[in-house]
C-alpha positions as CSV (number, residue, x, y, z in Angstrom):
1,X,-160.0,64.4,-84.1
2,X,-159.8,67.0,-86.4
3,X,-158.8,66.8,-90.3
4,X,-156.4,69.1,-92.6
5,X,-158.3,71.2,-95.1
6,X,-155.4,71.3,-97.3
7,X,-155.5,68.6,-100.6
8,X,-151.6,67.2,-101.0
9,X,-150.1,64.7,-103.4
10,X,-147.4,63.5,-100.6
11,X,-147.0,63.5,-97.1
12,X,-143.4,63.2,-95.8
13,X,-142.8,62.5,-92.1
14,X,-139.6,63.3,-91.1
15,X,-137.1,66.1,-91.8
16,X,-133.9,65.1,-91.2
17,X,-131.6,63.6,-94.1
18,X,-134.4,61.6,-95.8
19,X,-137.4,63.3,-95.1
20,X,-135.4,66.7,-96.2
21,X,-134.1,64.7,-99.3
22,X,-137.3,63.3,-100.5
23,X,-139.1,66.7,-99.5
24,X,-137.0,68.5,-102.2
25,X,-136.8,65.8,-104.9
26,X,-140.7,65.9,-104.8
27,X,-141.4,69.6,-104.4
28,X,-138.9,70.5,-107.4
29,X,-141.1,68.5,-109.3
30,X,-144.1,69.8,-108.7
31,X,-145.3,68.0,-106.1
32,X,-147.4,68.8,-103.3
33,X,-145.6,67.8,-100.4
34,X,-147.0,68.4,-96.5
35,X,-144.0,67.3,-93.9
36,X,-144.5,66.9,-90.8
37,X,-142.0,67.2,-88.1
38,X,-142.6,65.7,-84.5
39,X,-139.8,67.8,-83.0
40,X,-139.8,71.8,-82.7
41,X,-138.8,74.3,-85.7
42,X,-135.4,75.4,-85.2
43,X,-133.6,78.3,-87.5
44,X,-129.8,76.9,-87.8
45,X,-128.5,80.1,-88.5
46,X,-130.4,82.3,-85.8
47,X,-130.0,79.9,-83.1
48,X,-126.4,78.0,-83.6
49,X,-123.7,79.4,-81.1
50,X,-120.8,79.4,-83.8
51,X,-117.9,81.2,-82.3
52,X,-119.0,81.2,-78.7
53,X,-116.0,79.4,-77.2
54,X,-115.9,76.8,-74.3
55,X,-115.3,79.6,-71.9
56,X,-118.3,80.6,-72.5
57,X,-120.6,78.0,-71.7
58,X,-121.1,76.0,-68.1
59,X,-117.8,73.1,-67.7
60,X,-116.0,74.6,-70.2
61,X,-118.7,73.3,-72.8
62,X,-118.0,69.2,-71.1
63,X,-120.6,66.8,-71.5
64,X,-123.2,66.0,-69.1
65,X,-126.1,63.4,-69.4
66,X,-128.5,66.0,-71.0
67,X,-125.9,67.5,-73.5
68,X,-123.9,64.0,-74.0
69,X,-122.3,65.5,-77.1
70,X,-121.5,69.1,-75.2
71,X,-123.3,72.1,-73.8
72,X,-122.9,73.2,-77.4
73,X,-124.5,70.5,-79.5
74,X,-127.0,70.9,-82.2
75,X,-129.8,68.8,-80.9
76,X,-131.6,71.6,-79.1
77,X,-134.6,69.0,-78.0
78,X,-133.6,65.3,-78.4
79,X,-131.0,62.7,-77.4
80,X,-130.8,59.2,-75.8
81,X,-134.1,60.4,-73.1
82,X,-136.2,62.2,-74.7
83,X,-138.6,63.6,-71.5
84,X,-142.5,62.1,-71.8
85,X,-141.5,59.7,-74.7
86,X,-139.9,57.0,-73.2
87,X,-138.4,53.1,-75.0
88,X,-137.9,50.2,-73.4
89,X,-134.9,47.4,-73.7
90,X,-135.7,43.5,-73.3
91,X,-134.0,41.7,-70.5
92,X,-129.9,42.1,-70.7
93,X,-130.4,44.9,-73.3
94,X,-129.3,48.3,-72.7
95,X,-130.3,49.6,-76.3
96,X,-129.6,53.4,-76.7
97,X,-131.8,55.4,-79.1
98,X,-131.0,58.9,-80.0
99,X,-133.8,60.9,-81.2
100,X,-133.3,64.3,-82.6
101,X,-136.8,66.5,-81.6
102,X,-136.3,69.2,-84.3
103,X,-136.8,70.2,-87.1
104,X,-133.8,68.9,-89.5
105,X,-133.2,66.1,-87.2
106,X,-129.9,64.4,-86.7
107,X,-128.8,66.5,-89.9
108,X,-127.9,69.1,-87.2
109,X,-125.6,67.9,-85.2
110,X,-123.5,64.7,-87.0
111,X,-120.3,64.0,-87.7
112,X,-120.4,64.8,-91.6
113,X,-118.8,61.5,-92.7
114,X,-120.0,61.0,-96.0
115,X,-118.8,57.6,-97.4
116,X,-120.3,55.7,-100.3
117,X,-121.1,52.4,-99.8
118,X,-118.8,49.9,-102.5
119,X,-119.6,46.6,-104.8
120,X,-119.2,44.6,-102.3
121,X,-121.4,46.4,-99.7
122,X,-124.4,46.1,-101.8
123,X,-123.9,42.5,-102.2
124,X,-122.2,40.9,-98.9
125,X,-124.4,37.7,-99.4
126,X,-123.1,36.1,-102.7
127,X,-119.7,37.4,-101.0
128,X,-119.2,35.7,-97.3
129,X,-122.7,33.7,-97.4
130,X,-123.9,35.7,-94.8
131,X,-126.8,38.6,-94.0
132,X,-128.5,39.0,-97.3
133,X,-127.9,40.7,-100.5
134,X,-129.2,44.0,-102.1
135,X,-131.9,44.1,-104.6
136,X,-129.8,46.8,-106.2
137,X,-126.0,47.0,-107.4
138,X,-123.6,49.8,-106.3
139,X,-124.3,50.5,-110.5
140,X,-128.0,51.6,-109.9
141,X,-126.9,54.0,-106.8
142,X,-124.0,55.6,-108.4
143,X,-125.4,58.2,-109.9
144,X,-127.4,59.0,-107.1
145,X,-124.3,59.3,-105.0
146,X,-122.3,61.5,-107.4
147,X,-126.2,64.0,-107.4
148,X,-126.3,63.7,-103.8
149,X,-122.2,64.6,-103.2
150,X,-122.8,67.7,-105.6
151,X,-126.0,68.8,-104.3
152,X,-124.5,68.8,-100.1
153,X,-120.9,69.6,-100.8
154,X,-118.7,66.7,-100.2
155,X,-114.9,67.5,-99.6
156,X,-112.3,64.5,-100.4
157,X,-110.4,62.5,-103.1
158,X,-110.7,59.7,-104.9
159,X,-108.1,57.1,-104.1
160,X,-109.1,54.1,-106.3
161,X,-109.0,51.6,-103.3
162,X,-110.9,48.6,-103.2
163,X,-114.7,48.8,-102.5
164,X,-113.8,52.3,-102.0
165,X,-115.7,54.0,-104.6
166,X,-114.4,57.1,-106.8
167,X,-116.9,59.5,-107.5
168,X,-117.0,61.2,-110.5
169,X,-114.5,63.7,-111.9
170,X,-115.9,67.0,-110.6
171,X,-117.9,66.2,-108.2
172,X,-115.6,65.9,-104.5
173,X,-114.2,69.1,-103.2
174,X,-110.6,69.2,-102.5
175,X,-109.7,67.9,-99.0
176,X,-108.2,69.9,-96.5
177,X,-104.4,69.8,-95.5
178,X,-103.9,67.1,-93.1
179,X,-102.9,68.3,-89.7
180,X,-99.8,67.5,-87.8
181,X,-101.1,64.4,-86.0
182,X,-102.5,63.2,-89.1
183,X,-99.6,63.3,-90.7
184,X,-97.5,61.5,-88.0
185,X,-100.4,59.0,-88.1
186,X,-99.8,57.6,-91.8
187,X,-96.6,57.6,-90.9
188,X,-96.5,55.2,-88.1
189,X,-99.6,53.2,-90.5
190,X,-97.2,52.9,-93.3
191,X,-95.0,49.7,-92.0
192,X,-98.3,48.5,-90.7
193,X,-99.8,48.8,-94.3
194,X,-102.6,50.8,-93.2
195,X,-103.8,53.2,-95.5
196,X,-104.1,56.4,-94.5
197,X,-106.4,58.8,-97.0
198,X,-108.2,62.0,-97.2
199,X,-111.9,61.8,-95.7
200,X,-115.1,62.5,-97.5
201,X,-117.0,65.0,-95.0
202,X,-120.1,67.1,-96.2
203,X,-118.1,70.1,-95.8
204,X,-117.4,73.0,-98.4
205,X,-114.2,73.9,-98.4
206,X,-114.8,76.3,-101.2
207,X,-117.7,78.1,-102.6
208,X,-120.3,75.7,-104.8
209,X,-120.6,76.6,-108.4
210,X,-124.1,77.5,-108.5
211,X,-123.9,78.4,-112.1
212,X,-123.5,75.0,-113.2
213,X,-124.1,72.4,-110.7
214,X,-127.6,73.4,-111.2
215,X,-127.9,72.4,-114.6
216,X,-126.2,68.8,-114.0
217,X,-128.8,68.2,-111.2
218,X,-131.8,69.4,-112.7
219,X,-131.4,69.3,-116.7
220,X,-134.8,70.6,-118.1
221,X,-136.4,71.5,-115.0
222,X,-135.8,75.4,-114.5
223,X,-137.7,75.6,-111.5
224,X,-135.1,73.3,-109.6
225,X,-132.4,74.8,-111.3
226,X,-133.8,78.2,-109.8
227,X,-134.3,76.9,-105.9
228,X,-130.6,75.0,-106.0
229,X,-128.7,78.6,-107.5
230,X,-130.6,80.3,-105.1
231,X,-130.1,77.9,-102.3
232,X,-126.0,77.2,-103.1
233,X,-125.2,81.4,-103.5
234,X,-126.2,81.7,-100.1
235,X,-124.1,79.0,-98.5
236,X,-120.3,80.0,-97.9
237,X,-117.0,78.0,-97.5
238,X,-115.9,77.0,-94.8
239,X,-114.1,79.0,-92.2
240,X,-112.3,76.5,-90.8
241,X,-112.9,77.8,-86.8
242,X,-115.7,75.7,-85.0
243,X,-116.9,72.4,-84.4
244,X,-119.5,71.1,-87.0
245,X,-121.7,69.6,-84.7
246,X,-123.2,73.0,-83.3
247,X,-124.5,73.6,-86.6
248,X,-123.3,76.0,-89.2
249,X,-125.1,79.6,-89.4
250,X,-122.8,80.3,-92.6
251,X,-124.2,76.9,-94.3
252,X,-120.8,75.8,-95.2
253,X,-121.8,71.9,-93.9
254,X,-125.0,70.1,-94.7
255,X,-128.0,70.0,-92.5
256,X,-131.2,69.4,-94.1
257,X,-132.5,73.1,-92.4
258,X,-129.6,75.0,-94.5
259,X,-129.4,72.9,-97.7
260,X,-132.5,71.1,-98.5
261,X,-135.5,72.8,-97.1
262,X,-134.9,76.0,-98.1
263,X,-134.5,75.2,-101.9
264,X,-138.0,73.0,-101.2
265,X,-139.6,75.8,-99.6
266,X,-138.7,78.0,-102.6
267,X,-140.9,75.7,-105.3
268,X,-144.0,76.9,-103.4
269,X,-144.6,73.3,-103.2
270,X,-143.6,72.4,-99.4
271,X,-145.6,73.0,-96.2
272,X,-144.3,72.4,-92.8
273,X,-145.9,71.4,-89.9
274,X,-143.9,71.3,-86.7
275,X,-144.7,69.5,-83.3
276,X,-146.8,67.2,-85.4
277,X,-146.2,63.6,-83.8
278,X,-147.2,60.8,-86.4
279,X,-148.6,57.9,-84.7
280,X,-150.4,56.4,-87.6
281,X,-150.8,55.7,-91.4
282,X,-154.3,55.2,-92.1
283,X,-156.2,53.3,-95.3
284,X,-158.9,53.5,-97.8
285,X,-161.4,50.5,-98.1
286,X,-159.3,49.1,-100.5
287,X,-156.0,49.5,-98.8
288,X,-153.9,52.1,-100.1
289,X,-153.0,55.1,-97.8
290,X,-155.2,57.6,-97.1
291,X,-153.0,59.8,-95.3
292,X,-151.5,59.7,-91.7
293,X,-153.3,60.3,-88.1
294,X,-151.1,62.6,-85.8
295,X,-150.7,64.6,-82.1
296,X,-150.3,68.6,-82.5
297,X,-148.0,68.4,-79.4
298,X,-148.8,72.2,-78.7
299,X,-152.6,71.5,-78.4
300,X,-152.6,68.1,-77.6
301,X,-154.8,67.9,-80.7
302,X,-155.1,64.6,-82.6
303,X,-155.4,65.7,-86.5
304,X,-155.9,63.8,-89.8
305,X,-153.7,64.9,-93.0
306,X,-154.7,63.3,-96.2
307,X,-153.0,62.9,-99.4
308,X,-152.4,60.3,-102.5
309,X,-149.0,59.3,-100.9
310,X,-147.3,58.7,-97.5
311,X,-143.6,58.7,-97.3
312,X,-142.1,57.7,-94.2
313,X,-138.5,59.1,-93.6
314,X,-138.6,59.7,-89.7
315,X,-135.7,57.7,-88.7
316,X,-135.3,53.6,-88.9
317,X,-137.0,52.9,-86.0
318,X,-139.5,55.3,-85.0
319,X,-141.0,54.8,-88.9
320,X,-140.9,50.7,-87.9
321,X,-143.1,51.9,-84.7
322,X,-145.3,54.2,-86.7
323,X,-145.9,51.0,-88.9
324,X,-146.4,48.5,-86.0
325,X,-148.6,51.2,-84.1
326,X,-150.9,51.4,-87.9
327,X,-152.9,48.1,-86.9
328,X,-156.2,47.0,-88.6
329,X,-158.2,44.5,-90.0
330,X,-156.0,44.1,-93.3
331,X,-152.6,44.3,-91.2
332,X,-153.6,43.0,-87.5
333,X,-149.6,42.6,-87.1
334,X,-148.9,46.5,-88.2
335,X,-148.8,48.2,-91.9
336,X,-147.2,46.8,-94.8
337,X,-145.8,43.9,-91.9
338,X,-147.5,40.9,-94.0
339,X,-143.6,39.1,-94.0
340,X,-143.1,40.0,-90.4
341,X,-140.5,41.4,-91.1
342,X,-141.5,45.5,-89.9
343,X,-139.1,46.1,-86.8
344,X,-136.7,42.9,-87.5
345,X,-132.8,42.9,-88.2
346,X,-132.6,45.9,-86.9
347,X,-128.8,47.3,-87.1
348,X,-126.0,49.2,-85.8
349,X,-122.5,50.6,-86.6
350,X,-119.8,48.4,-84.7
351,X,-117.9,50.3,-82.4
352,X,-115.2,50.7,-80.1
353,X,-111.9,52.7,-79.2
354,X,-108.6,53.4,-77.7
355,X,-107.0,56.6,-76.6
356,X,-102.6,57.0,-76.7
357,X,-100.5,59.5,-75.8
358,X,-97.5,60.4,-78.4
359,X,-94.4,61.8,-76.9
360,X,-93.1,63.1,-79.8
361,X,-96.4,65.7,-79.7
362,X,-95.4,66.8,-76.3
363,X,-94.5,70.4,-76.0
364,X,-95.9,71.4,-79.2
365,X,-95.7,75.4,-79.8
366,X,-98.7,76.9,-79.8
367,X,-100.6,76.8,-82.8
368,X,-104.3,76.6,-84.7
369,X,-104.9,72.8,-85.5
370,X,-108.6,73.7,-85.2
371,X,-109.2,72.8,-89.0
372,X,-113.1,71.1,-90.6
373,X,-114.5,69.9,-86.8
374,X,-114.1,65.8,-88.1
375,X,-111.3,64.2,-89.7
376,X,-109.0,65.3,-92.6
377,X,-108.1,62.1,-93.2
378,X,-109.2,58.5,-92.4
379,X,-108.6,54.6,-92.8
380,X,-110.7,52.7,-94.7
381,X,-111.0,48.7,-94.4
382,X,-108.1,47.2,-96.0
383,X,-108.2,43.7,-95.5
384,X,-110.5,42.6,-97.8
385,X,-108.2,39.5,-99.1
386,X,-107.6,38.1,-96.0
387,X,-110.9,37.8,-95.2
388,X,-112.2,36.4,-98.4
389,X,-109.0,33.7,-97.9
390,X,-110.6,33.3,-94.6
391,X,-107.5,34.4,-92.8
392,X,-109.6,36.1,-89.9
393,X,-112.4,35.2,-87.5
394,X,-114.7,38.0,-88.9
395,X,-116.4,38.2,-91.6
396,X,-116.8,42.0,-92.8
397,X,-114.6,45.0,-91.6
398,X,-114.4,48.5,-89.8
399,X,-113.2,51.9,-91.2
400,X,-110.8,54.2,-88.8
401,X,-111.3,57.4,-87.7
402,X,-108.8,59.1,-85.6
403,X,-107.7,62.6,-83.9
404,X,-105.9,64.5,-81.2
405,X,-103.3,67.0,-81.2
406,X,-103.4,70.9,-80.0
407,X,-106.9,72.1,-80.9
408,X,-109.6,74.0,-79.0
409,X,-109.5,73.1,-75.8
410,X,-112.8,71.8,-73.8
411,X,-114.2,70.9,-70.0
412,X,-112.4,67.2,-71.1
413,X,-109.4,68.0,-73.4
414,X,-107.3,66.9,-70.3
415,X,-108.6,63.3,-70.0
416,X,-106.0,61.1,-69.2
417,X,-103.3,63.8,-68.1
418,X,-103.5,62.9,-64.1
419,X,-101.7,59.5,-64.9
420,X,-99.0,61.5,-66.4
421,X,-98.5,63.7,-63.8
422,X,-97.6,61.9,-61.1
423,X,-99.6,64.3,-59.2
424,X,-98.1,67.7,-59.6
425,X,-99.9,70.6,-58.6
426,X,-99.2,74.5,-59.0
427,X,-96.6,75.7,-61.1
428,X,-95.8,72.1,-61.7
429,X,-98.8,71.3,-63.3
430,X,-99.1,74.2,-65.6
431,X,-96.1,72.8,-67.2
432,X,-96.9,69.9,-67.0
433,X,-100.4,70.6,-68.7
434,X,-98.5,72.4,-71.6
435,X,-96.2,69.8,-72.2
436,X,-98.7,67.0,-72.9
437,X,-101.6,68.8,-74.0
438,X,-101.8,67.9,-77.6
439,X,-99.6,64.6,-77.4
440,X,-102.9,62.5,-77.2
441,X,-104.7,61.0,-79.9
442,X,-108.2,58.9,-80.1
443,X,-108.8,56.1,-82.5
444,X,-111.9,54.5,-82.5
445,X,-113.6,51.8,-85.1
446,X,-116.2,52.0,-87.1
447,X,-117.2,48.3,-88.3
448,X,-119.7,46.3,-90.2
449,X,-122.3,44.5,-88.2
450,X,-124.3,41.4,-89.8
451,X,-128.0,41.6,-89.2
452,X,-129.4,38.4,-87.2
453,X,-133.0,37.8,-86.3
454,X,-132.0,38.5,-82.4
455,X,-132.0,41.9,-82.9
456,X,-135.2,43.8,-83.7
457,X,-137.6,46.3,-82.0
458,X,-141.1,45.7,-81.4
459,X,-144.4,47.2,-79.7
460,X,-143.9,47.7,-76.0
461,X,-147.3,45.6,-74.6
462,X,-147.7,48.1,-71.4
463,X,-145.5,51.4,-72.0
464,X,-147.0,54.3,-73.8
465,X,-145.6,57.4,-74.2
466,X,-147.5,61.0,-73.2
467,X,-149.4,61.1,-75.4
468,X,-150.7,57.6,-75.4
469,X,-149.4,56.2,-78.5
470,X,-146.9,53.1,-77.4
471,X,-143.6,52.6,-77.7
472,X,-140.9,50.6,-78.8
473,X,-139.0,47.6,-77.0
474,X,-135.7,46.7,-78.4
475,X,-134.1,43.3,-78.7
476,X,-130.0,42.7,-79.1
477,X,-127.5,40.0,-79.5
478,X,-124.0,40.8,-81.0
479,X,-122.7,37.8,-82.6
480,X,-119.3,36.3,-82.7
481,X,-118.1,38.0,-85.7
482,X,-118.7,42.2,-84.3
483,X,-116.9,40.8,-81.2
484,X,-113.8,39.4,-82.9
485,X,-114.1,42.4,-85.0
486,X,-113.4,45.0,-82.2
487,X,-110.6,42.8,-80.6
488,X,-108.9,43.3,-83.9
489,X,-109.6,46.9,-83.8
490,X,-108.3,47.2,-80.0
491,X,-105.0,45.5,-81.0
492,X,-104.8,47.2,-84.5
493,X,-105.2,51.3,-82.3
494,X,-102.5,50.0,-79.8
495,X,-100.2,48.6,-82.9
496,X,-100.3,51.7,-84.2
497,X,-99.8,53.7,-81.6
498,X,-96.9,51.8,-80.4
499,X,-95.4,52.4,-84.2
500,X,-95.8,56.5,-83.4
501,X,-93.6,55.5,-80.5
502,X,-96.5,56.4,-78.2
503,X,-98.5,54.0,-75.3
504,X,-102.1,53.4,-75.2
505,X,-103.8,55.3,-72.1
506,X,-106.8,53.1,-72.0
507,X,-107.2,49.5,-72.2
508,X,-107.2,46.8,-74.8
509,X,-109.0,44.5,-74.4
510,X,-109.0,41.0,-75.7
511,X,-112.4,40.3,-75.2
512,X,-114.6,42.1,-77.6
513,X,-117.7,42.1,-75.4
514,X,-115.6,44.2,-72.8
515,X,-114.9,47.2,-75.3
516,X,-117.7,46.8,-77.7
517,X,-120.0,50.3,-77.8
518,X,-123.8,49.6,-76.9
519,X,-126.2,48.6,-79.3
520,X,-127.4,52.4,-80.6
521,X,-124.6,54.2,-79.3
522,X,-123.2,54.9,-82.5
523,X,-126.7,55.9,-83.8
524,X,-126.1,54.9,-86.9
525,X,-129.3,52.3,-86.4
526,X,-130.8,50.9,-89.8
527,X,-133.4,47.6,-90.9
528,X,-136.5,47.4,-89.4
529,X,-138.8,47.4,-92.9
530,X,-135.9,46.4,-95.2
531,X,-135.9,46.4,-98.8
532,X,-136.0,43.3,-100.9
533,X,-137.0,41.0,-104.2
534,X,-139.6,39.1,-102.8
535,X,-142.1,40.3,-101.0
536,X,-142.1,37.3,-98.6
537,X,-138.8,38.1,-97.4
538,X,-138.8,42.1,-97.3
539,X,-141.2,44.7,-96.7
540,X,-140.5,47.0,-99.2
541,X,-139.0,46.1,-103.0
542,X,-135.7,48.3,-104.4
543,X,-137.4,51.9,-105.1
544,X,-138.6,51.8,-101.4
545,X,-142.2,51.1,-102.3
546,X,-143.9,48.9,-99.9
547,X,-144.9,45.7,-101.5
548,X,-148.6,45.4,-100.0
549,X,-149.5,49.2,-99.8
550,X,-148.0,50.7,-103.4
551,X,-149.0,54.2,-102.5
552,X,-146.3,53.9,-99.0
553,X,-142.7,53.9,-98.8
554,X,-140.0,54.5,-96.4
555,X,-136.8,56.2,-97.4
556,X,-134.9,56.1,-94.6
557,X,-132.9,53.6,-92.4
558,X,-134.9,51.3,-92.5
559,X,-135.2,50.4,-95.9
560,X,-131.2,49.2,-95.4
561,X,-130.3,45.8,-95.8
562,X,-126.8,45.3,-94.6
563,X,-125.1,47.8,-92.5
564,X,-121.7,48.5,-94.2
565,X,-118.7,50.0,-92.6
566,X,-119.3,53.1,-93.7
567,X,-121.7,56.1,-91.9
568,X,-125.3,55.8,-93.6
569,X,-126.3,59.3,-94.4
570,X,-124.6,59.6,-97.6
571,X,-126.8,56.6,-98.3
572,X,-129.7,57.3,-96.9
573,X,-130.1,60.6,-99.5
574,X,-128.5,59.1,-102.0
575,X,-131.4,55.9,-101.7
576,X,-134.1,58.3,-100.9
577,X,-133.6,60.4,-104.3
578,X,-133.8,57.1,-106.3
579,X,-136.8,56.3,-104.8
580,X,-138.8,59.9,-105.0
581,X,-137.2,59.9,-108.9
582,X,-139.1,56.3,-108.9
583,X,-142.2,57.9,-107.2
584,X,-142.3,61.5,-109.3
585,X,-142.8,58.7,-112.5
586,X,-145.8,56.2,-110.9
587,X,-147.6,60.0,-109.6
588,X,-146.8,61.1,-113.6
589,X,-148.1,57.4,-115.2
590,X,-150.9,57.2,-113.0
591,X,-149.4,53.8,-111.3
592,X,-150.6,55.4,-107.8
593,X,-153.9,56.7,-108.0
């Protein structure tokens, strides 16, 4: 065991979109901030393939179980296996946990989708009588939401729809064209009384005005305001041309390794350690933090890093097995877990799909639909009255996001053609090919799921991982209502695909547990040390601060208590800069020694 000579005021594990935001809330502060990374340093603009084409790459760029998101993905080192650091699943659960080894995390490779969570979402409790309520109001995260939106570039509209929040004027980008499929989509959703609107993706689709976005983040502080011009002059607009999930090497989309290191790295305030597996929090006598314990994965090293503050943003569940794994006299049951609550109601994002093909798409001319990678437009819930009339069997509601038509072509753009062609071959199926490629579109769900207490992770008894530190076993149960919810989705795709005068070219079900995506699958996992008002019944109170341990919090995931329909991240940064903002004043009023 070795120790780090270095004195800091914070350490932040993790990098991705919490442990990037709370990294460069705290250095442009002042702060001294060590983060340490478990995965390997990764440059997004020296190492992202952005205009290599599927041509170019084995399959035609398909996935294959180690690139499930395509030979071209972002997540260099990671995914659902990550070699030497294995997880295990109780009996009859086949929990998937995606794990991003690098530095920047899952900021590198996601979808973008950057919707706010509404009134409602924040307080789902008082609303249906089920899950739990937030110890804060869609009010307190606002303006957090309309910083965070400025600071990454968020392009969209506001559309004034319920529990749909606005942001403020000034603050989205303007959205992109919708494409032709996404135009004959709110068509066919109109007499179904679907709303069809722009999406919110962390995209630019024009150059940031670093002259004065600066200022309205960062009044009085010049330092930030330096870092953030600095950091926005050198990101460009986008160009429109390749998928956002390789990463961007122009900076045009947000990743924590183009938007919000660099800027924290410019304060003089940041040091990064890479390869630096936490294992551990450790304590003083009297039970504040003293630092964290960690493996230098290139040495095989175990180190010490000391400082006044841990802050724990590694993902929802691996910073739930950091605090199960930090065991002692004062918390035999893990860190901070005196409710027994570190590792419970663990969530994810409800999902499932169907896939249509649209004659009136067939033989489209050639032309470039290529567009932002994600969506130009999406369908939020829309049902809200019925439900509170209780006119369905579920209780909270899914968000749409849909595409198809003639873009880029892959290793699996042709999926479904063979039950189309009745089996042509040679000249035959060349034609055919070009007269139904771009006549298919995918629409898959993306719903609310209520946390229950069979669905948690805990401390593996036997399993360790190579380095000896053990891992996590996860527990699931869906309940009735995220299985009636994705029937009504499957029935709701092939309604709407009917309307576009199309058929549905994979099944519909009628029995939600036969389309229903995996628990993980969706990785949009959150809970494990959720926030709270008492601190019998959470582990940490509304400014992420651990109720037992005052000098540790956890910013990301897992500080969520519900699990709305829409994708966490925007959350996750917008939560974690309310809490470092919290922090920055206890470190200034001596609250935290």
């Amino acid at each position: 065991m070795s120790r780090t000579d270095d004195a800091y005021d914070v350490i932040v594990v993790g990098s991705g979109a919490a442990g990037g935001m709370s990294a460069y809330v705290l250095a442009c502060e002042g702060i001294r901030v060590l983060m340490l990374e478990a995965g390997r340093d990764y440059d997004p603009v020296g190492e992202t393939p952005m205009f290599n084409l599927p041509k170019d790459a084995p399959l035609r760029g398909a996935d294959t179980p180690d690139k499930p998101f395509g030979f071209y993905d972002a997540t260099v080192d990671g995914g659902w296996r990550v070699p030497g650091e294995p997880y295990t699943s109780g009996e009859g659960v086949d929990f998937l946990w995606w794990r991003a080894r690098m530095l920047g995390g899952r900021t590198n490779h996601w979808g973008r989708i950057s919707l706010r969570m509404g009134e409602y979402d924040f307080k789902p409790r008082s609303r249906d009588g089920l899950g739990f309520d937030w110890p804060m109001s869609y009010a307190d995260l606002a303006p957090y939401y309309d910083k965070t939106e400025t600071l990454i570039g968020v392009y969209g509209s506001n559309e004034g729809l319920e529990n749909t929040p606005n942001s403020s004027p000034g603050v989205l980008q303007p959205a992109p064209a919708p494409r032709a499929d996404e135009l004959l989509t709110k068509n066919g959703c109109e007499p179904l009384g679907i709303p069809v609107i722009p999406a919110h993706l962390a995209i630019l689709s024009e150059k940031q005005d670093y002259r004065r976005l600066p200022a309205y983040l960062h009044p009085s502080n010049r330092l930030a305001q330096k870092v953030t011009q600095d950091a926005m002059q050198a990101r460009a607009a986008c160009f429109w041309a390749t998928p956002c999930g390789r990463g961007c090497s122009i900076k045009a989309n947000f990743q924590s390794t183009t938007v919000l290191l660099p800027p924290a790295l410019a304060t003089g305030n940041l040091t990064i350690r890479t390869d630096a597996m936490v294992y551990e929090v450790t304590l003083h006598k009297d039970g504040r933090t003293s630092g964290v314990r960690y493996v230098d994965k290139r040495s095989g090293n175990h180190v010490t890093a000391q400082a006044r503050v841990v802050v724990l943003a590694a993902s929802a569940c691996e910073s739930a097995r950091i605090l199960l794994n930090s065991k002692s006299a004062a918390f035999p049951d893990g860190l901070a877990n005196g409710s027994g609550l570190v590792g419970k109601y663990l969530m994810d994002t409800v999902g499932a799909g169907v896939r249509g093909q649209i004659p009136a798409m067939e033989n489209m001319p050639a032309h470039n639909a290529d567009g932002a990678s994600g969506m130009h437009m999406y369908m939020p819930w829309w049902l809200y009255q019925d439900q509170a009339k209780g006119e369905l069997d579920f209780a909270r509601g899914y968000h749409i996001e849909f595409g198809g038509g003639r873009r880029m072509p892959s290793g699996n753009s042709f999926t479904g053609l063979e039950k189309l062609t009745a089996g042509s071959y040679g000249k035959q199926f060349k034609d055919d090919c070009r007269r139904y490629y771009g006549s298919f579109i995918g629409f898959s769900g993306r719903g609310e799921m209520i946390p229950n207490e069979d669905c948690y992770c805990e401390i593996d008894p036997q399993e360790k991982d190579r380095w000896g530190i053990p891992v996590l076993r996860f527990q699931w149960r869906w309940s009735d209502h995220e299985l009636n919810q994705v029937r009504h989705m499957q029935h709701t795709f092939k309604d709407i695909i009917e309307a576009m005068g199309g058929r549905t070219t994979t099944p519909v079900y009628d029995d939600g547990a036969d389309a229903i995506k995996k628990p993980g699958e969706i990785i949009h996992e959150v809970g494990g040390a959720r926030m709270g008002a008492d601190p019998t019944s959470s582990v940490l109170n509304q400014y992420c601060q651990a109720w037992e341990v005052p000098n540790l919090f956890v910013t990301d995931g897992a500080a969520f208590v519900s699990n709305a329909d829409k994708n966490p991240t925007l959350s996750i940064m917008a939560v974690a800069w309310r809490a470092c903002d919290y922090l920055v004043q206890e470190l200034r009023s001596r609250n935290i020694a």
